[in-house]
C-alpha positions as a Markdown table, in Angstrom:
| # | Residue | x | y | z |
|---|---|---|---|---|
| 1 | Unk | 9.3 | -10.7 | -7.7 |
| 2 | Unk | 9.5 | -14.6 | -6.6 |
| 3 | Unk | 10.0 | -16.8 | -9.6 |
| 4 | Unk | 8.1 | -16.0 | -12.8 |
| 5 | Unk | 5.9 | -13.8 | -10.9 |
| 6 | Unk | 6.0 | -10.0 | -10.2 |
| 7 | Unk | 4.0 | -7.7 | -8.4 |
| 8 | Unk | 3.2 | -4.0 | -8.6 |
| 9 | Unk | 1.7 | -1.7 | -6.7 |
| 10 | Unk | -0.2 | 1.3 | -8.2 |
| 11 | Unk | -2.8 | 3.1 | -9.3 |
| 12 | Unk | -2.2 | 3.5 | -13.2 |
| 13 | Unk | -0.7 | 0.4 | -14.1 |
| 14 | Unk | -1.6 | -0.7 | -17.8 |
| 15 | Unk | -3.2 | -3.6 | -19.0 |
| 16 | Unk | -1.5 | -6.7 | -20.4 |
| 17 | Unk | -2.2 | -10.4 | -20.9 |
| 18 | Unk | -1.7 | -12.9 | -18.4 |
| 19 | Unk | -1.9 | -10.1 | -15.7 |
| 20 | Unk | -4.3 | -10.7 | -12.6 |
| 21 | Unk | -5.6 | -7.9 | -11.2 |
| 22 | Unk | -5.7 | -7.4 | -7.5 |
| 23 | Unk | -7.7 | -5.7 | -4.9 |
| 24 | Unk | -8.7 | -5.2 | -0.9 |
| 25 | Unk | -11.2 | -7.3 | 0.4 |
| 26 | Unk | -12.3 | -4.9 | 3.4 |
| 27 | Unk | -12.9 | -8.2 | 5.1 |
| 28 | Unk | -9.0 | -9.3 | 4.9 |
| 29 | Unk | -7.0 | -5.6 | 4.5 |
| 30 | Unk | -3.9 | -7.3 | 4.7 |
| 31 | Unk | -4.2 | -9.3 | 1.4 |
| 32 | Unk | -4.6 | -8.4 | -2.1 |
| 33 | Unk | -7.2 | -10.8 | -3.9 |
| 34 | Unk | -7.7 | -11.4 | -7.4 |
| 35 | Unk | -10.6 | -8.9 | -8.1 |
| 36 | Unk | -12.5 | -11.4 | -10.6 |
| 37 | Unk | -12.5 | -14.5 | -8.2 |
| 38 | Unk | -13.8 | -15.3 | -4.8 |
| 39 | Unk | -12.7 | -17.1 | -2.5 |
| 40 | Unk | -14.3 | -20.3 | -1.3 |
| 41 | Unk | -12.7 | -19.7 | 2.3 |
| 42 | Unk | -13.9 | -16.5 | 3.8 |
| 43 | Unk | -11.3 | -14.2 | 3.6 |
| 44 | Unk | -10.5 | -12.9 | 7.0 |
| 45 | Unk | -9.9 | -16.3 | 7.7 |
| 46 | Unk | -7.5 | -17.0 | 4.8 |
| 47 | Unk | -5.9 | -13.6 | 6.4 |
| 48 | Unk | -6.0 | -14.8 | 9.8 |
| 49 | Unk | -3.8 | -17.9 | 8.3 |
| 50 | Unk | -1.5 | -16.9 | 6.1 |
| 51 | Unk | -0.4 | -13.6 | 8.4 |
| 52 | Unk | 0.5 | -15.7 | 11.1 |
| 53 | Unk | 3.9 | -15.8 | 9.3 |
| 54 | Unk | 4.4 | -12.5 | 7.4 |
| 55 | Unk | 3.6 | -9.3 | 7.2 |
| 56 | Unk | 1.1 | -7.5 | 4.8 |
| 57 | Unk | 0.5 | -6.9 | 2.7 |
| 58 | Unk | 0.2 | -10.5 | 0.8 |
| 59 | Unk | -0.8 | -10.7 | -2.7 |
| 60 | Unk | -3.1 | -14.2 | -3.4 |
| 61 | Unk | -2.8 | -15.6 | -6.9 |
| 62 | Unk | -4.5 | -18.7 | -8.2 |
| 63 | Unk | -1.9 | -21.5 | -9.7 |
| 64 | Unk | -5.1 | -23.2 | -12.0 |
| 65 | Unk | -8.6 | -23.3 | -11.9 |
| 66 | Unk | -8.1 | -26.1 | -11.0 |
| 67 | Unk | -7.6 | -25.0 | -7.7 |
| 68 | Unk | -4.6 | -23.8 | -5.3 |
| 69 | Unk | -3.0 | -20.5 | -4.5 |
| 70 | Unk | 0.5 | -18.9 | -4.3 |
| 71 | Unk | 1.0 | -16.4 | -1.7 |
| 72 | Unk | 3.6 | -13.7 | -1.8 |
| 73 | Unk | 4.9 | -11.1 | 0.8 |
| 74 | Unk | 4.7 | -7.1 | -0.4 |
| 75 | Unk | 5.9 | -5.7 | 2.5 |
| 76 | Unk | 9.5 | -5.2 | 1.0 |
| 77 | Unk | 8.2 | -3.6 | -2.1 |
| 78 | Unk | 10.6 | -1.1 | -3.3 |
| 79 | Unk | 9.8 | 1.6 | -6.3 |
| 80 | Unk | 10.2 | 0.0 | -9.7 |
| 81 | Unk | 12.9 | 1.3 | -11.8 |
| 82 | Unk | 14.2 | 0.0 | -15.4 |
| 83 | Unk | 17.4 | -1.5 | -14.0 |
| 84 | Unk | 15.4 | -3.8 | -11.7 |
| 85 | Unk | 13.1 | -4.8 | -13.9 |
| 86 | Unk | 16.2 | -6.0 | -16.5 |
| 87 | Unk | 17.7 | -7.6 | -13.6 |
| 88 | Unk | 14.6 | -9.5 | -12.8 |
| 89 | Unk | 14.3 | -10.3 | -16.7 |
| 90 | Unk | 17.8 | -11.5 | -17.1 |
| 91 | Unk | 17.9 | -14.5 | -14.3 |
């Protein structure tokens, strides 16, 4: 989670508004891309850029179609549980 954004990881995961749905590019493994856009930049050099300072996986959202992008980390992704999730709500 990183502000009003969280991300999940899974296979079964329902549908809801506002939600972006994310996939590999095998292009750029080490990001998840939204699975209804494409980039302008190709991606494995987006990749190349943005993992010069984390580790994947990174998820790549779009602020506005206007343009611009948020990047966030995955790679300290822990299971989801209820008490998280309220914990994340409340702040």
């Amino acid at each position: 989670a990183a502000g009003c954004w969280i991300g999940l990881i899974g296979a079964d995961l329902p549908y809801g508004e506002g939600v972006i749905w994310l996939g590999r590019d095998p292009e750029a493994p080490g990001l998840l891309l939204p699975t209804l856009l494409r980039p302008e930049t190709h991606p494995a050099l987006i990749e190349g850029r943005l993992l010069q300072g984390a580790p994947a996986p990174l998820i790549v959202v779009p602020l506005s179609a206007a343009g611009g992008a948020r990047a966030l980390g995955m790679a300290a992704a822990r299971p989801l549980s209820r008490e998280r999730l309220a914990a994340w709500r409340g702040r």
